[in-house]
Backbone as CSV, one residue per row, in Angstrom:
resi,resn,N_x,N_y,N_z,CA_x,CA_y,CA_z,C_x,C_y,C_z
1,UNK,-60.284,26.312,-90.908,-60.417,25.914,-89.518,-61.808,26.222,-89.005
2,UNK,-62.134,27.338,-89.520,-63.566,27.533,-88.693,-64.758,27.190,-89.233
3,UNK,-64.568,26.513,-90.903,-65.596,25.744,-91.535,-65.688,24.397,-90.662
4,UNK,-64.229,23.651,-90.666,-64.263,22.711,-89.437,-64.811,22.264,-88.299
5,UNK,-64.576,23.603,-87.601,-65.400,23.615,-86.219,-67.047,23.582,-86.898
6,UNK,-67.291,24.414,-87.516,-68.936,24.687,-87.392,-69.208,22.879,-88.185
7,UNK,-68.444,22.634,-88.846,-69.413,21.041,-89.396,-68.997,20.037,-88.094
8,UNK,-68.062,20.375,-87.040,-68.418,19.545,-86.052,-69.498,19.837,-85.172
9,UNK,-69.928,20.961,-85.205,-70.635,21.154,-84.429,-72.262,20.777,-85.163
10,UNK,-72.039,21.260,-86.137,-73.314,20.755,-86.613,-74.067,19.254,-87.003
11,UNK,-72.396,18.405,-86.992,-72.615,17.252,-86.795,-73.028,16.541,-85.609
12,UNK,-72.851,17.017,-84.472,-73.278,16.502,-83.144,-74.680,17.359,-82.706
13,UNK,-75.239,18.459,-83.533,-76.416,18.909,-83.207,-77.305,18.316,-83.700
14,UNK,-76.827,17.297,-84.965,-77.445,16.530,-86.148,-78.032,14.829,-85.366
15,UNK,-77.117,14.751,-84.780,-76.830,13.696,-83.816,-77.812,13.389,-82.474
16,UNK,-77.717,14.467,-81.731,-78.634,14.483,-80.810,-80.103,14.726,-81.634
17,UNK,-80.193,15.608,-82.449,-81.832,15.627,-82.693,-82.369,14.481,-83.342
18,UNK,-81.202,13.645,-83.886,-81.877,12.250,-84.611,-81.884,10.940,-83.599
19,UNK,-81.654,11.498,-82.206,-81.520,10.351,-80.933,-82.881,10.417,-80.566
20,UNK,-82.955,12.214,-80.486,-84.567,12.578,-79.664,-85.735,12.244,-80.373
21,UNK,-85.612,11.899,-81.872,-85.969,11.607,-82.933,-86.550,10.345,-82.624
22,UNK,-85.863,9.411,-82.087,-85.789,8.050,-82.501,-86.387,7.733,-80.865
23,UNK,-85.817,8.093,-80.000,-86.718,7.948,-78.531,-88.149,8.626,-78.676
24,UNK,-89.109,9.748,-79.305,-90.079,9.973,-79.439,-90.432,9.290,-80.257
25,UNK,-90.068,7.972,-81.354,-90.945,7.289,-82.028,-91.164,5.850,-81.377
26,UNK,-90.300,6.299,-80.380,-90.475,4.403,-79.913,-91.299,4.778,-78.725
27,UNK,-91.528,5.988,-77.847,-92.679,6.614,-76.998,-93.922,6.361,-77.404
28,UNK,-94.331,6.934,-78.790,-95.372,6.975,-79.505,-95.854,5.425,-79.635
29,UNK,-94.999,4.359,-80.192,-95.227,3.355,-80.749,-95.663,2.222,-79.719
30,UNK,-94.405,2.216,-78.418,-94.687,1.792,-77.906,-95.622,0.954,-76.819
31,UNK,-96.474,0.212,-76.558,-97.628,-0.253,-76.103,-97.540,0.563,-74.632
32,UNK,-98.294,0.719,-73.714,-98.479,1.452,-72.583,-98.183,0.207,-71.420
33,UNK,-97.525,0.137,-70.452,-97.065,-0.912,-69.316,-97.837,-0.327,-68.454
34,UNK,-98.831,-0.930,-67.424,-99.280,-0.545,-66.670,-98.211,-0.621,-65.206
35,UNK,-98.383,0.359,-64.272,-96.878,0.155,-63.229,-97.208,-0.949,-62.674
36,UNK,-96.601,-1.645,-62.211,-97.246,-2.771,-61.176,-98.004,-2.442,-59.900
37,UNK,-98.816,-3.439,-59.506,-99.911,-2.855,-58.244,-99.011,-2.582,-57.354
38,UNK,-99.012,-1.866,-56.470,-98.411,-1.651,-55.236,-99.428,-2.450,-54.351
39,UNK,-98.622,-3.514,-53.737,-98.847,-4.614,-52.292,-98.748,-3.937,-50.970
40,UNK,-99.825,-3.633,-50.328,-99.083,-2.973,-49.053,-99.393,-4.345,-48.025
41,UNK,-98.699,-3.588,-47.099,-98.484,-4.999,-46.067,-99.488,-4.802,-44.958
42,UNK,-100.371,-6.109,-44.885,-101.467,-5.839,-43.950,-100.839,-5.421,-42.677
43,UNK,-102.148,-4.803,-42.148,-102.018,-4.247,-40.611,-101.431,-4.995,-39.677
44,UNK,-101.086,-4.933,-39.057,-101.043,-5.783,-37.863,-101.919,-5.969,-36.667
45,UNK,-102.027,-7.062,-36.304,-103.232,-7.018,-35.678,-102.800,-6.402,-34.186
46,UNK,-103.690,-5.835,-33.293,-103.951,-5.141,-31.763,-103.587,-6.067,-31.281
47,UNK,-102.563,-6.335,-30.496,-102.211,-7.273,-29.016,-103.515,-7.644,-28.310
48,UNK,-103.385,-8.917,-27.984,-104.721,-8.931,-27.555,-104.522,-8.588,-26.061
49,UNK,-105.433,-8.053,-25.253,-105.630,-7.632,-23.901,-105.247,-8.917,-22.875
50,UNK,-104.349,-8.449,-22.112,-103.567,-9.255,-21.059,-104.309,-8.800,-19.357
51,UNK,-104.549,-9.889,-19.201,-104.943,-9.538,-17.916,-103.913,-9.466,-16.544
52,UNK,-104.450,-8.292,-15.677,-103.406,-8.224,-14.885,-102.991,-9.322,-13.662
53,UNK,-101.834,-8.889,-13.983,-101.640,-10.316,-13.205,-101.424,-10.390,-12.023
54,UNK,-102.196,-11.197,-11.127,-102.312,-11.901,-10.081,-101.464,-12.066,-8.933
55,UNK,-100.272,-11.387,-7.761,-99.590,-11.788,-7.200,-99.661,-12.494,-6.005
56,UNK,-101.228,-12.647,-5.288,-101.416,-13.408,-4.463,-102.738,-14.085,-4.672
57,UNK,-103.012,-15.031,-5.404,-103.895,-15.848,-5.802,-104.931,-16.137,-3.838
58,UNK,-106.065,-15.653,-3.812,-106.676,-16.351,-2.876,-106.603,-17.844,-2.694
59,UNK,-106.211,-18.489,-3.581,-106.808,-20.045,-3.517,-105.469,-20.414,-2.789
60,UNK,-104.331,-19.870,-3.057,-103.338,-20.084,-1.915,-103.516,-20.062,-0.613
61,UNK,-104.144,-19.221,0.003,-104.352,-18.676,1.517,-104.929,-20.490,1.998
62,UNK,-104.318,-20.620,3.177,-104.523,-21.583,3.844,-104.338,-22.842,3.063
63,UNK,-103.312,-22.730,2.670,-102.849,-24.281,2.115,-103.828,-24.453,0.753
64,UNK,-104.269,-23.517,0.306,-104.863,-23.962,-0.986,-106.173,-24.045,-0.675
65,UNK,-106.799,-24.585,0.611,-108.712,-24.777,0.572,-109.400,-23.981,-0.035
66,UNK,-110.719,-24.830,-0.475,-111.290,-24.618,-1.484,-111.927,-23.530,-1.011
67,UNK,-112.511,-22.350,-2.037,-113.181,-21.322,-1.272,-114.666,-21.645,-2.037
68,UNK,-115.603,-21.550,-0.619,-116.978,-21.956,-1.038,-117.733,-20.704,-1.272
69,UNK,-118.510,-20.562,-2.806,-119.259,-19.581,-3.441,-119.974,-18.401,-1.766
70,UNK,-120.087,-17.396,-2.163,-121.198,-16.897,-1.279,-122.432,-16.935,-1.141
71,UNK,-122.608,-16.840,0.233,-123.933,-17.358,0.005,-125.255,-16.455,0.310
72,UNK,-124.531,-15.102,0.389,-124.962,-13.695,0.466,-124.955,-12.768,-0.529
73,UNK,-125.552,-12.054,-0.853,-125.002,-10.636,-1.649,-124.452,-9.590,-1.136
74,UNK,-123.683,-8.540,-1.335,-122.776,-7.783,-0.552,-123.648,-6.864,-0.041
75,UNK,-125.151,-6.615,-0.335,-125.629,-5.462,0.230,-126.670,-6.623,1.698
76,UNK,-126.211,-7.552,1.864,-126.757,-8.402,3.071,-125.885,-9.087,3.408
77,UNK,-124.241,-8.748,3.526,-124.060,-9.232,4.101,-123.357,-9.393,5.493
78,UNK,-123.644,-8.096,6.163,-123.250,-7.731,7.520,-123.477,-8.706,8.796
79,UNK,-125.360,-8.912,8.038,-125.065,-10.181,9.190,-124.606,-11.496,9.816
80,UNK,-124.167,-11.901,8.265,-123.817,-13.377,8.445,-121.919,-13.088,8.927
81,UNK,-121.386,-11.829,8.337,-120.066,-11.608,8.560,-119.946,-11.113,10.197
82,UNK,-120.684,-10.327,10.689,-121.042,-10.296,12.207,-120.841,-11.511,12.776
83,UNK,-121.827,-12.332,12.087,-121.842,-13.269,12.899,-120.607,-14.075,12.798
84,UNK,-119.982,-14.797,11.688,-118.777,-15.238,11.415,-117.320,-14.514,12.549
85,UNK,-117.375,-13.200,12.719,-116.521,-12.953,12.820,-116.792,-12.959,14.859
86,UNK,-117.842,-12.670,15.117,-118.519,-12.737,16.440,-117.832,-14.136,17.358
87,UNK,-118.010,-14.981,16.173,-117.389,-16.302,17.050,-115.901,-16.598,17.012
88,UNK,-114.766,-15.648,16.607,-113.844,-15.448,16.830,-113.255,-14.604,18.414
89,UNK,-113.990,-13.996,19.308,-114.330,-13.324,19.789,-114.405,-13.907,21.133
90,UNK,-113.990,-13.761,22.561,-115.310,-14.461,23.793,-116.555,-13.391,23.824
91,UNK,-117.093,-14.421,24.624,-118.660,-14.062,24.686,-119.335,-14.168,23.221
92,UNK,-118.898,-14.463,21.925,-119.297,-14.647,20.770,-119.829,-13.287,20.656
93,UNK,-119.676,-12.291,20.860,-119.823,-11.260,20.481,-118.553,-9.948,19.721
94,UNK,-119.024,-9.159,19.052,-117.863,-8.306,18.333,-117.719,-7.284,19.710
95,UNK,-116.555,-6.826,19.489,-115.635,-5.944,20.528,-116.734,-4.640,19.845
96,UNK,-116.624,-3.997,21.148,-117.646,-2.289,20.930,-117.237,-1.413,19.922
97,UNK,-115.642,-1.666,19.823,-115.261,-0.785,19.029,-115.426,-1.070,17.268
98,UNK,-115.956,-2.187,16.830,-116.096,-2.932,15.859,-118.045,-1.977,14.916
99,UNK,-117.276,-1.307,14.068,-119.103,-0.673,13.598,-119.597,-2.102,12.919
100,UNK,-120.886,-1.897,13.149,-121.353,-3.186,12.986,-121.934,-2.655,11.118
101,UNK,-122.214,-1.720,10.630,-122.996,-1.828,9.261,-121.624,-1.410,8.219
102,UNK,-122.381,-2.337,6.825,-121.145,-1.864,5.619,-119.893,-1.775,6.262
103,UNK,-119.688,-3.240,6.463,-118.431,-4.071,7.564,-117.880,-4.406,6.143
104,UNK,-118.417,-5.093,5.145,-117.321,-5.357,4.605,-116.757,-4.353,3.239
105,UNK,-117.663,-2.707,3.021,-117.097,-1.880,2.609,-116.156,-1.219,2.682
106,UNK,-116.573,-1.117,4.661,-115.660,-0.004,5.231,-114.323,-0.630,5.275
107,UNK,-114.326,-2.248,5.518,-113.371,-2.864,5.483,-111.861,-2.206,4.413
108,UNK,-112.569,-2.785,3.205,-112.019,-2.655,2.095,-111.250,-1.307,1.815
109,UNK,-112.276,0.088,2.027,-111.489,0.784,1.625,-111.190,1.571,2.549
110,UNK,-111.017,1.653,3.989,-109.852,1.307,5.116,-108.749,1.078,4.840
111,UNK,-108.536,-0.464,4.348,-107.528,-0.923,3.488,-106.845,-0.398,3.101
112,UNK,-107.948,-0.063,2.025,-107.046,0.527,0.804,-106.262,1.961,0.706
113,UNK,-106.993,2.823,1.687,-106.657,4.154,2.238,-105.295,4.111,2.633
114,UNK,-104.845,2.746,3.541,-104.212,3.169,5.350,-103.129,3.878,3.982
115,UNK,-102.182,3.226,3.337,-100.918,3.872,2.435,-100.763,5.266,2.214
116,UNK,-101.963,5.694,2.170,-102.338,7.205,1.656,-102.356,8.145,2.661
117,UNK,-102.598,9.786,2.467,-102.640,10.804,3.002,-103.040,10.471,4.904
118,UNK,-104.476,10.065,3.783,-105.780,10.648,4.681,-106.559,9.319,4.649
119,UNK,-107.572,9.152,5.614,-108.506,8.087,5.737,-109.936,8.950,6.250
120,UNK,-110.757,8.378,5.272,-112.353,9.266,5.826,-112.743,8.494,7.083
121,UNK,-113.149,8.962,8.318,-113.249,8.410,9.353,-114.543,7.437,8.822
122,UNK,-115.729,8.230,8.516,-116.973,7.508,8.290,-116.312,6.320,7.638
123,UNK,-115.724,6.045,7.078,-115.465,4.799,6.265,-114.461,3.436,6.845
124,UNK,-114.304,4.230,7.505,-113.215,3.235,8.783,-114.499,1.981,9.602
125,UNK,-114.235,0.841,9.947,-114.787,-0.589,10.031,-114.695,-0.415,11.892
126,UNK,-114.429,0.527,11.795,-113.839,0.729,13.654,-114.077,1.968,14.298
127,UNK,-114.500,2.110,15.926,-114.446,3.354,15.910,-114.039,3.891,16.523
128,UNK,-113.766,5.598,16.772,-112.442,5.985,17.050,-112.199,5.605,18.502
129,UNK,-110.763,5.202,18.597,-110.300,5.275,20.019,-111.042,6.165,21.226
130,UNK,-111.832,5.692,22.489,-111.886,6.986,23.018,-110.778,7.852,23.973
131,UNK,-110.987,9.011,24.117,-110.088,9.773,24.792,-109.634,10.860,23.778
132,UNK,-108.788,11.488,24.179,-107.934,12.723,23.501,-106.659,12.101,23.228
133,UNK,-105.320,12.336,22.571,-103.945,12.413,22.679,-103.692,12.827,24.024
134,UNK,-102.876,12.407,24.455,-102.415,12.852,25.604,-101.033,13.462,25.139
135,UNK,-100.616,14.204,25.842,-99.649,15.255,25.313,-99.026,15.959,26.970
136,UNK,-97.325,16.245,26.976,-96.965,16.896,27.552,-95.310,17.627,27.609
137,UNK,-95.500,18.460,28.257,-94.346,19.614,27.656,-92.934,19.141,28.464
138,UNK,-92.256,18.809,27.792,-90.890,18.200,27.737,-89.551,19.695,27.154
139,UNK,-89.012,20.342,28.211,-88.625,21.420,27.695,-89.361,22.036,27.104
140,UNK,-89.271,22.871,26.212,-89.418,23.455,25.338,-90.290,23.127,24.452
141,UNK,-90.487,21.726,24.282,-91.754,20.746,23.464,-92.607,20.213,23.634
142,UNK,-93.517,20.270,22.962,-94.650,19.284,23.145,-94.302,18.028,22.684
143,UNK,-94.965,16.900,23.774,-94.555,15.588,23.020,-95.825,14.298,23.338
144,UNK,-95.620,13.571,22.571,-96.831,12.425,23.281,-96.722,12.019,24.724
145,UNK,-97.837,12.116,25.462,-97.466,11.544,26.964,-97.021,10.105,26.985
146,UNK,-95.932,9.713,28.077,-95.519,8.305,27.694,-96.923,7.401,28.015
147,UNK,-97.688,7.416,28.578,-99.280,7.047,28.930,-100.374,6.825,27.927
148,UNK,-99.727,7.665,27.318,-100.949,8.017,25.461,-101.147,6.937,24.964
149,UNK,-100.366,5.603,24.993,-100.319,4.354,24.302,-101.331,3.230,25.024
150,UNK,-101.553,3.895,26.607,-103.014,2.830,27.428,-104.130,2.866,26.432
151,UNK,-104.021,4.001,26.032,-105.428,4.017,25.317,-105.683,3.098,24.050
152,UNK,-104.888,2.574,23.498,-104.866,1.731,22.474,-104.586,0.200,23.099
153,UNK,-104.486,-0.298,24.527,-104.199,-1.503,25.274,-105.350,-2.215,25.062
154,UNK,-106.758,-1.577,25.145,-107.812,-2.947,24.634,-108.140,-3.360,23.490
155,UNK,-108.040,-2.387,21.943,-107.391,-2.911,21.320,-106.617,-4.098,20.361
156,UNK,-105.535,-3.125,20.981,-104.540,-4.305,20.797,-104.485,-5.429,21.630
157,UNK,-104.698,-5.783,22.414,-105.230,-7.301,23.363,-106.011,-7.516,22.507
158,UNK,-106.977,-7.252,22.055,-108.217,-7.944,21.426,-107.443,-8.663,19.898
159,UNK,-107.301,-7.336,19.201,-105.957,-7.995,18.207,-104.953,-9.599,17.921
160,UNK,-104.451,-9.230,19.206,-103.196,-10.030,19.819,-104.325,-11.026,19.853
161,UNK,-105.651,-11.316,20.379,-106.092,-12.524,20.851,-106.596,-13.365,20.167
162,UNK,-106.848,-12.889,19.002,-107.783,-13.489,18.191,-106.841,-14.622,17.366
163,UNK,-107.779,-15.649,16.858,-106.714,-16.696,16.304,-106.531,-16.539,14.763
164,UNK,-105.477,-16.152,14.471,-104.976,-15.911,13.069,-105.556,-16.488,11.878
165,UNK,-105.787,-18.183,12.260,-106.070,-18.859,10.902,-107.512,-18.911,11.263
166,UNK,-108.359,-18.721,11.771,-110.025,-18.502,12.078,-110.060,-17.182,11.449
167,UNK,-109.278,-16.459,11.920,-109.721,-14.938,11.082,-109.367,-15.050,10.003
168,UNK,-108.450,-15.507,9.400,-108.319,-15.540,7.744,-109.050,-16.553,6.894
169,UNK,-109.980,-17.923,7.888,-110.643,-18.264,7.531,-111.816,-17.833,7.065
170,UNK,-112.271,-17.003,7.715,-113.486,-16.261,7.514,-113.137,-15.344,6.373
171,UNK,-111.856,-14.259,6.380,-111.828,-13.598,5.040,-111.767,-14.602,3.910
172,UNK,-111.203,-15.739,3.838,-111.252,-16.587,2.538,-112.757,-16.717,2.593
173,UNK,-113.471,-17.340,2.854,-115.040,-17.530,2.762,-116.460,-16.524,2.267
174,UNK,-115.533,-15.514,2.355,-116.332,-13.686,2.428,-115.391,-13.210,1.334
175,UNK,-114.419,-14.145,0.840,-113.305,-13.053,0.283,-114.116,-12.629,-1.570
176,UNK,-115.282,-13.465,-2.345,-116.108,-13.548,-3.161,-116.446,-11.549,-2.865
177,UNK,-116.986,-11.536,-2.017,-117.656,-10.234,-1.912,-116.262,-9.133,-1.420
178,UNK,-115.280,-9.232,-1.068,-113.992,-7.856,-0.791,-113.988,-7.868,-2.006
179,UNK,-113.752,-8.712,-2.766,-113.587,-8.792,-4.228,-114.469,-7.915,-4.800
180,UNK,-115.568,-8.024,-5.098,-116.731,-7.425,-5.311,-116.658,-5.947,-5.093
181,UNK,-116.515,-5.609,-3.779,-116.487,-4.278,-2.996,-115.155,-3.310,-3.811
182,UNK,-113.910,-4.080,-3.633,-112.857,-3.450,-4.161,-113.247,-3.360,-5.846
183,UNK,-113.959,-4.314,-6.385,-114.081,-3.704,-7.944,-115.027,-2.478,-7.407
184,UNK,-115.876,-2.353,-7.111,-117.023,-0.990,-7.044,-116.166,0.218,-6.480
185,UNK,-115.181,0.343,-5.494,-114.520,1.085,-5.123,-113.862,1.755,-6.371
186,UNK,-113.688,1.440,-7.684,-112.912,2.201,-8.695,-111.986,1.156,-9.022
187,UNK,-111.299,-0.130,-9.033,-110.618,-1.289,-9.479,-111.285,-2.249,-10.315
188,UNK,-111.783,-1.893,-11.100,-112.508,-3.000,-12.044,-111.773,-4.348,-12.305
189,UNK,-110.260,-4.027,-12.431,-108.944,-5.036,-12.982,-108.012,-5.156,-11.626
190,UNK,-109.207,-4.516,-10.665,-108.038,-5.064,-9.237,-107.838,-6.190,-8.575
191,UNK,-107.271,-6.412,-7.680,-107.352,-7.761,-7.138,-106.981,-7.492,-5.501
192,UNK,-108.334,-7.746,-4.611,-107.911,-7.332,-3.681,-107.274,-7.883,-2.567
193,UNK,-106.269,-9.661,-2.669,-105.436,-9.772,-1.953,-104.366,-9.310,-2.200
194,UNK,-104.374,-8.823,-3.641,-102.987,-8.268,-3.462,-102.906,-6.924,-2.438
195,UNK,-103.973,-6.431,-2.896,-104.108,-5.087,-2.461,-103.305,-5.228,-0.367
196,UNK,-104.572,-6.206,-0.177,-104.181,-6.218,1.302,-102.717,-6.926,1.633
197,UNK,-102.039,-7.627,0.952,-100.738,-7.794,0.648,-99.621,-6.620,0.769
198,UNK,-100.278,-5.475,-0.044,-99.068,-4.625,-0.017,-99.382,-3.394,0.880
199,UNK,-100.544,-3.186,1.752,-100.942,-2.762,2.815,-99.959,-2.912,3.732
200,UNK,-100.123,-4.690,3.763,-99.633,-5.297,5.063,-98.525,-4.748,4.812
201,UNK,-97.200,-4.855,4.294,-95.721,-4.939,3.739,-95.971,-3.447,4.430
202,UNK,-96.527,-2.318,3.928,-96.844,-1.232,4.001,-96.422,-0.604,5.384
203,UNK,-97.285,-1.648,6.064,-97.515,-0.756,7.499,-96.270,-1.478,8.059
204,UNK,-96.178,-3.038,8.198,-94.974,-3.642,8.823,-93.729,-2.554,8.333
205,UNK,-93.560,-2.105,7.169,-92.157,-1.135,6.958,-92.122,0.429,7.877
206,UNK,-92.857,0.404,8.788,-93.324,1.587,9.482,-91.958,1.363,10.064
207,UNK,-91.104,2.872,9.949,-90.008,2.622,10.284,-90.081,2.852,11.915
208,UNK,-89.114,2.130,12.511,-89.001,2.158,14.082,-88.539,3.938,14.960
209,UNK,-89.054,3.875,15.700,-89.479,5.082,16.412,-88.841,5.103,18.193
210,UNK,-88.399,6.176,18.581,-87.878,6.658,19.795,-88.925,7.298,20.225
211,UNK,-88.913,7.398,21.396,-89.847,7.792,22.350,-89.196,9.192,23.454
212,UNK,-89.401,10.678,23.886,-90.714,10.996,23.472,-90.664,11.428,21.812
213,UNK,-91.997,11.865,21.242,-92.495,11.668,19.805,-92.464,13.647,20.080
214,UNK,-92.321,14.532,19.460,-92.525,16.336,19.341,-93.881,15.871,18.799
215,UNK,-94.529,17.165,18.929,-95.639,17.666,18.311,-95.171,18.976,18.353
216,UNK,-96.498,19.188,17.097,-96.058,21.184,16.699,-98.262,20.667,16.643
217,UNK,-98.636,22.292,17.101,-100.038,22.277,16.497,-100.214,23.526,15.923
218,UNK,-99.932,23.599,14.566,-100.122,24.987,13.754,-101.773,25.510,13.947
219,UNK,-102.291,24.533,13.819,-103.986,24.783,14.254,-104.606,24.014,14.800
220,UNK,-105.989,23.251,14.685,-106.192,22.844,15.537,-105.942,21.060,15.693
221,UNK,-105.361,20.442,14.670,-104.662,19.554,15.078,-103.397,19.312,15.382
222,UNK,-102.790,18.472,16.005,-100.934,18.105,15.924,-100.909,17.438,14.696
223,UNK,-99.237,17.933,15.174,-98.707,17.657,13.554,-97.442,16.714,14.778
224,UNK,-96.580,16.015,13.743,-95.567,15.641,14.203,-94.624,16.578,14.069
225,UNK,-93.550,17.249,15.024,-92.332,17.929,14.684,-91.443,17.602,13.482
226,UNK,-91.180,16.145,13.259,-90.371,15.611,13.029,-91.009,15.941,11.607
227,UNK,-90.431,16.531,10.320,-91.205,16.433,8.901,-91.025,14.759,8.510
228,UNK,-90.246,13.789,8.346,-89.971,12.858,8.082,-91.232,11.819,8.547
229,UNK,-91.514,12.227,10.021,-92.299,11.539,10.856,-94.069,12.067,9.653
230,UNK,-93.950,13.605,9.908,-95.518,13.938,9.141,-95.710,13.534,8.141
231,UNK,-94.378,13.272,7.141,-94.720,12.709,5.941,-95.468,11.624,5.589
232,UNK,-95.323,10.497,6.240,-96.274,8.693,6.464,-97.136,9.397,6.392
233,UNK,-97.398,8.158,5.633,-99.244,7.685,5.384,-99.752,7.799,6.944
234,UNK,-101.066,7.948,6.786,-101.806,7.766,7.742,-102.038,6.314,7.969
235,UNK,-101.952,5.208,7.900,-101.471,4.222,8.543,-100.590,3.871,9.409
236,UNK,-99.375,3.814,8.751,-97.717,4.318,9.342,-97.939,5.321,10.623
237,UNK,-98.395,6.251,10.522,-98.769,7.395,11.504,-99.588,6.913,12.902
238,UNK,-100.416,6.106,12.699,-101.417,5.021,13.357,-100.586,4.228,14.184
239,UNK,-99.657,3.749,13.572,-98.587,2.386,14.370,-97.484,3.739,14.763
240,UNK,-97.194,4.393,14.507,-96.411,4.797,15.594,-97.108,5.849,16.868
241,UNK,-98.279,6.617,16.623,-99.778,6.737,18.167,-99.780,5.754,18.316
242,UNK,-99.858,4.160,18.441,-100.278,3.331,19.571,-98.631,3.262,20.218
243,UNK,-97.479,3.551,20.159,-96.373,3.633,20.839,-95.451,2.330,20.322
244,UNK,-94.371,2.344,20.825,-93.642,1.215,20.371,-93.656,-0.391,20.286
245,UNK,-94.185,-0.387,21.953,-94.909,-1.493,22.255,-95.685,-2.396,21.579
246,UNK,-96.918,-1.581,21.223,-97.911,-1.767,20.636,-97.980,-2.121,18.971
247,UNK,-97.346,-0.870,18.625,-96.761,-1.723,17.415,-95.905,-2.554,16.990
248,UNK,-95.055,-3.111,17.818,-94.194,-4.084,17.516,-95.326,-5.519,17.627
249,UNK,-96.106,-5.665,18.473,-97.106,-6.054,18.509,-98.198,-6.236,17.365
250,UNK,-98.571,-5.046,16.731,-99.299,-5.758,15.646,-98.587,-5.967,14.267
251,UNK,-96.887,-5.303,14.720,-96.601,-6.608,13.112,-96.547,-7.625,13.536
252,UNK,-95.977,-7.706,14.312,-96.431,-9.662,14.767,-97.381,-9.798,14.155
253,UNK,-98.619,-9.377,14.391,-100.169,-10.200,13.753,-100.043,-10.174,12.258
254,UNK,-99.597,-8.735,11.868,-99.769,-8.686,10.310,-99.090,-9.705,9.711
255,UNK,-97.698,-9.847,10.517,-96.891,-10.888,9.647,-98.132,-12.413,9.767
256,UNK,-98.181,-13.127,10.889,-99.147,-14.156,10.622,-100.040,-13.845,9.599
257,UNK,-100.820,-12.770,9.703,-101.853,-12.946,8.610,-101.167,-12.596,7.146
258,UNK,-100.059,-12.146,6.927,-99.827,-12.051,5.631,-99.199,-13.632,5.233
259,UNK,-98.668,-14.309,5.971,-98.181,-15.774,5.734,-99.410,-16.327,5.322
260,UNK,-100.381,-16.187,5.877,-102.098,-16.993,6.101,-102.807,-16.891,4.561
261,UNK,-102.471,-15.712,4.146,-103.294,-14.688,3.079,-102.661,-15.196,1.928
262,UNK,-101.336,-15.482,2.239,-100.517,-15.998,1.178,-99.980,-17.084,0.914
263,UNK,-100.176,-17.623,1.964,-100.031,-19.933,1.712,-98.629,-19.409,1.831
264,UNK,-98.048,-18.319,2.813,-96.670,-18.496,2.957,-96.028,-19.158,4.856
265,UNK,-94.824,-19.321,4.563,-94.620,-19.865,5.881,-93.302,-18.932,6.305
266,UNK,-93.027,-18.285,5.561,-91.651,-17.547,5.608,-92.270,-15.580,6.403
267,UNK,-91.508,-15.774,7.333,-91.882,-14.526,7.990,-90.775,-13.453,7.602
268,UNK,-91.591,-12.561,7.292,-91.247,-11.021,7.267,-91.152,-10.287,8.053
């Protein structure tokens, strides 16, 4: 029995070494296969650059008319826009409160500010209201005087008077150089009807307001009581100081001029 076992075993040790035998001569013999090339898959190419897109095309504003090249450069052109805008005006002259230099800078980024915090006065196209806030103590509070809103009455008349499609005529004609101004402002890929588009929307959403208004003055300016109220942009903040009146009043205008700006007829 145990001669048995050992010649099986030695028969299958016999076995495998004459396999390993026979696979190392066909290793040796065998010609060499080179692996096949590895194909990698070209790159793909970079998306090409999309430009941003456009939501209020100028060439819309006023039914589509054609807008004629400028015929100024933006660092001259205060006077011809003075003058343009002068004859919108009686007496063909601009209202006092109107700064007459880097009209169509201050314009622009005015504009572009009102949404935001803060607005640098120097840069404002206008100048300040005169007078103080008027202010008076209602109980316990300080509040806007109901009177505080005269001061914004010439103004807004002047506003209110002017004819909508003459004034947006003139921005289509000048609109070559806002363009201009708003790229130098930091928008290289901007477009600045949109911009004044979503201004407008901006301030018209100024939510509606009760009268009297709190003030708190932690220092030396007022604040609104109301946190909701302090939160607005300084635009928003703007339309509700000229009082209710008054601003119901210039969305009226904004809405015309945003229809004007936008070859729309549908009021907001």
């Amino acid at each position: 029995m145990t001669k048995t076992i050992g010649w099986i075993v030695g028969a299958l040790l016999g076995a495998a070494a004459l396999v390993w035998g026979v696979q190392w001569w066909q290793a040796r013999t065998a010609p060499a296969v080179a692996p096949p090339p590895v194909v990698q898959a070209p790159e793909p190419e970079p998306p090409a650059p999309t430009a941003p897109k456009i939501e209020h095309p100028i060439e819309r504003a006023q039914d589509g008319q054609s807008i004629p090249p400028p015929q100024v450069a933006l660092d001259a052109s205060d006077a011809p826009l003075r003058d343009a805008l002068a004859n919108l005006f009686k007496g063909d002259r601009l209202p006092e409160f109107v700064q007459p230099m880097n009209l169509i800078r201050h314009i622009v980024a005015t504009i572009d500010n009102l949404p935001r915090e803060k607005i640098a006065p120097r840069l404002m196209p206008v100048r300040p209201t005169p007078g103080v806030l008027a202010t008076i103590t209602a109980g316990e509070s300080l509040v806007i005087a109901p009177d505080n809103s005269a001061r914004y009455a010439p103004v807004v008349a002047v506003v209110q008077g002017v004819d909508t499609k003459q004034l947006v005529a003139v921005y289509v004609r000048f609109y070559p150089l806002f363009q201009q101004a708003y790229r130098e402002l930091g928008y290289p890929d901007g477009y600045f009807n949109d911009r004044l588009v979503f201004v407008i929307d901006h301030l018209i959403a100024t939510p509606d307001f009760k009268t009297p208004i709190a003030l708190v003055q932690p220092k030396v300016l007022y604040q609104y009581a109301d946190p909701a109220l302090e939160a607005l942009s300084s635009g928003q903040k703007a339309m509700i100081r000229v009082g209710p009146d008054h601003a119901a009043a210039l969305k009226a205008k904004l809405r015309e001029i945003r229809n004007e700006v936008t070859g729309s007829t549908v009021a907001r």
